[in-house]
N, C-alpha and C positions, 0 to 999 in steps of 0.2 A: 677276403673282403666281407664285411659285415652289410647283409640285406634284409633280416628280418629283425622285429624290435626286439623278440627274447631271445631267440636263439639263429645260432648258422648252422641248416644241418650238415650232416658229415653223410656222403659218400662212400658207400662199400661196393666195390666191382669184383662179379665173380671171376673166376679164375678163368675162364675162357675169354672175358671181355666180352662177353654179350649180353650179360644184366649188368644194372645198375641199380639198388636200392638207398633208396632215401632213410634215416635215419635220425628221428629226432633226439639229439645226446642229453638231452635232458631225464627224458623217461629209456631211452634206450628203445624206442619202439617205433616198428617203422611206421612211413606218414606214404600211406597207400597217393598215387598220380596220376592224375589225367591229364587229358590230352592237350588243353589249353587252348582252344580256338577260340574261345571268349566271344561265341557268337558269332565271330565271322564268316564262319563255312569253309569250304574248301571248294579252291578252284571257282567254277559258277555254279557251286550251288543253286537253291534257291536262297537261303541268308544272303549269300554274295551278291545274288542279283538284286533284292533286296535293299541293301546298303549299296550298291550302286545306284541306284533310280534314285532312295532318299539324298547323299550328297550331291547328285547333278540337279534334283529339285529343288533344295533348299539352296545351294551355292551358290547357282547361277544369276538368281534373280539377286541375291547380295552381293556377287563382286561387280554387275552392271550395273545394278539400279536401287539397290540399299536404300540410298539416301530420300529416294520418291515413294518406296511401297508404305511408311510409316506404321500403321496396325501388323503389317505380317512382319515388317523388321520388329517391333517389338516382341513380336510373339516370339520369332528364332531366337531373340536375347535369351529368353526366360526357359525355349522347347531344350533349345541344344544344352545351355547346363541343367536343366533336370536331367536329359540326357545322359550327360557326361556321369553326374554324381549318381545315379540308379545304375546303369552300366558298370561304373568301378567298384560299388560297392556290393555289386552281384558274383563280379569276377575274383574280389579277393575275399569269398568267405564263403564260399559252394565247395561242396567236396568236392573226392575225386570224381566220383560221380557224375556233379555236376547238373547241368541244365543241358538240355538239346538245344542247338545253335539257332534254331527255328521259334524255340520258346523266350530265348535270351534276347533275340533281335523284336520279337512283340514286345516284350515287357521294356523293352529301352525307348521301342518310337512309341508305346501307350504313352510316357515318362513326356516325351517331346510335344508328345499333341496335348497334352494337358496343360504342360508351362504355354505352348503356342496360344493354346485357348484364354488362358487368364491375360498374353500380353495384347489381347487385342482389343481389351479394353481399359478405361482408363487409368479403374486400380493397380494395371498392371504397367505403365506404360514408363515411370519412371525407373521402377524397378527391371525394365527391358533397357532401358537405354544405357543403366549403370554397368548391367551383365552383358550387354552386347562390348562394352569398352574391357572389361574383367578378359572375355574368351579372345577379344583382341590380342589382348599383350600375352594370353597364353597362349593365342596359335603361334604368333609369331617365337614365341620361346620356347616352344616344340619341336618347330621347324630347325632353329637353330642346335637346339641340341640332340635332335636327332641326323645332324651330318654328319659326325664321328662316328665308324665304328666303336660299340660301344658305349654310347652319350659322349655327351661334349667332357663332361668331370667323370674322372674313372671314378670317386667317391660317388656314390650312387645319391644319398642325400642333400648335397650341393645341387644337384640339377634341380631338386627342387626349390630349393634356396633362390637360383636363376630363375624359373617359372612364377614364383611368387613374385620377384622384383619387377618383372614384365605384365605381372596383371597391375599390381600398382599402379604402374606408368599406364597401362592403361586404360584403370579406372580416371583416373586425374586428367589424363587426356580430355574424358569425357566430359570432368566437371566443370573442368577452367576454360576451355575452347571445345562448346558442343559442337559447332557444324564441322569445325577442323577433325576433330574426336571419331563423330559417326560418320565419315567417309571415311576414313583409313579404316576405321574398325569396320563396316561395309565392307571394303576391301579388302581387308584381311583375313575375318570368318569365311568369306565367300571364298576367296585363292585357296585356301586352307581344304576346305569341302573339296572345290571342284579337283584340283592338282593328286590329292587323296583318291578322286574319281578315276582319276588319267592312271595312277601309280595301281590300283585295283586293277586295271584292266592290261598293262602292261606286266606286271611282278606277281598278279595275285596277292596271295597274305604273304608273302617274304620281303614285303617292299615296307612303307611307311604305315603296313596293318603290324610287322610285326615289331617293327620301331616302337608303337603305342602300345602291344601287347607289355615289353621288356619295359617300357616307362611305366604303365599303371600296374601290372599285376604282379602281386609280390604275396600270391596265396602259395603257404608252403606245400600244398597238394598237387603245383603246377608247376617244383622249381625245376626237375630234370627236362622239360617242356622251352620252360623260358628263359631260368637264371643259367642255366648252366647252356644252354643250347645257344647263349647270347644273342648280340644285334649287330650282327654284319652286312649297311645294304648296300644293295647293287649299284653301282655307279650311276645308272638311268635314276635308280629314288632323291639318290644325291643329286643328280643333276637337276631333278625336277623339283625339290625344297629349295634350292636355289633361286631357280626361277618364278616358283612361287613368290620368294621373298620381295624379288623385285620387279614384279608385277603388279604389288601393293600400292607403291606410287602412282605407278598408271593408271591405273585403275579410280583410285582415290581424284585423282587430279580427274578423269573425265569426268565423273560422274560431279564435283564442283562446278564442271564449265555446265554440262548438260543439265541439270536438272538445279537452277537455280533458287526456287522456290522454297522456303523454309521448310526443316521437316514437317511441322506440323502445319499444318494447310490453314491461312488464317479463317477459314471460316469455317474450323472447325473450332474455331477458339468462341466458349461458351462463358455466359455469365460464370458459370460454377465448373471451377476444373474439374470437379466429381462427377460431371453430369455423366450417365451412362450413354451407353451406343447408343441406343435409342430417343434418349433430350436430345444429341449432338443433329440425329437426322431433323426431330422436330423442329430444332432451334434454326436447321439449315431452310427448312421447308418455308417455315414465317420469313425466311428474309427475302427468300424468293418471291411469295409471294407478295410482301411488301413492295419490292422492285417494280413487280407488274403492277398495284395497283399505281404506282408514281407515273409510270410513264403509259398509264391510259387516262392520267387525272391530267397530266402536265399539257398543255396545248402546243403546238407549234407550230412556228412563222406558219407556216403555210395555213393553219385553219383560222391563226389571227387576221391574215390578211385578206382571207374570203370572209371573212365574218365583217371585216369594215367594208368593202367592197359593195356586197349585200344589203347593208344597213345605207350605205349612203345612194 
């Protein structure tokens, strides 16, 4: 099976069967291996505990209430794929070496709190809602092809083929029916985190941590580690991708009945969609205070009617 773009390396096992050396057949030299925790830690760490607090803090408030937080759902849109893309792009080009699991998990949520910080304001806020529908259709297209031992396609490049058609759906989700859009994707990011959080603390990294390792990392310093060590998970990870999945609806459908109010709060809706954080409070401030001057200018019956009372 072909897994990397130039070359497959070849395996040489000493004659006891207790090394294994990696071999790049191109140059004939071997390609030194680490360990491949890609950040995760081991067991409960501190990385692992770590990554458990950030997916129960971020998840939770998005599979319940997504559709009400508005500036912090934009921010996740924009935090979790800088996330995603600084993360993967650390894990497949580090030597064997590597990065210490402590250093790799700052350098991914620094990644998160910067996209979070840009979506929470205006400039950031459509480009939050587009990538919030994007990691939609990618959790849900992770979950599904991480139920097979394996992936779903034994062709390793198909699954991404699958991954791409489900961000599609939904992005477009998002563009042609937004409130339909951002509660499912609400619900989806969120299930995705928290069900990730549950599988963490049941499996450790053998569960849907080492599912995402065998999907993203294809550094050939990590292949005795991940390509060859495969993804076989335990029936509880399986059970609980499942359930994740169809939790989605639930989820999505409550928070339509509960929190009816457009996403964006109409009083936040300013002359100028540009207007920054700080216009939107101004502009909220003058209408307040408008309000109040109305109804201490507006009279009523009752001082009308002592006012004629009085006079006559």
């Amino acid at each position: 099976m072909q897994y990397w773009k130039r070359f497959t390396p070849t395996l040489v096992t000493s004659e006891d069967g207790l090394n294994t050396t990696v071999i790049n057949p191109a140059t004939n030299q071997i390609i030194p291996q680490g360990s491949a925790t890609d950040g995760g830690g081991v067991n409960f760490s501190v990385p692992a505990l770590i990554w458990l607090a950030f997916v129960f803090a971020v998840g939770s408030p998005l599979a319940l209430a997504g559709i009400r937080l508005w500036r912090a759902t934009t921010g996740a849109g924009i935090g979790l794929t800088a996330a995603v893309a600084v993360w993967a792009a650390f894990i497949n080009t580090v030597d064997a070496e590597g990065l210490s699991d402590l250093v790799l998990t700052i350098i991914t949520l620094a990644a998160f709190a910067f996209g979070f910080f840009i979506g929470l304001f205006n400039i950031g806020r459509m480009a939050g809602i587009w990538l919030l529908g994007v990691l939609a259709g990618f959790s849900i297209g992770i979950r599904i092809i991480l139920l097979r031992p394996g992936l779903l396609i034994p062709k390793y490049e198909a699954n991404w083929f699958v991954l791409a058609l489900f961000m599609i759906i939904g992005l477009a989700t998002i563009v042609f029916r937004q409130r339909f859009g951002l509660v499912v994707s609400c619900a989806a990011v969120g299930t995705f985190l928290v069900f990730l959080g549950v599988d963490l603390v049941l499996n450790k990294q053998s569960g849907m941590s080492a599912g995402l390792r065998y999907l993203f990392d294809r550094n050939s310093s990590h292949y005795l580690a991940i390509v060859r060590q495969g993804y076989n998970p335990p029936v509880i990870t399986q059970a609980l991708l499942g359930a994740s999945i169809g939790a989605i609806p639930v989820l999505a459908f409550a928070q339509h009945k509960i929190f009816r109010a457009p996403f964006r709060p109409a009083k936040a809706e300013v002359s100028s969609d540009s207007a920054s954080f700080t216009d939107e409070n101004v502009a909220l401030n003058q209408e307040k205070d408008k309000e109040a001057d109305t109804r201490t200018t507006t009279p009523t019956k009752e001082s009308l009617m002592s006012s004629r009372f009085s006079s006559s």
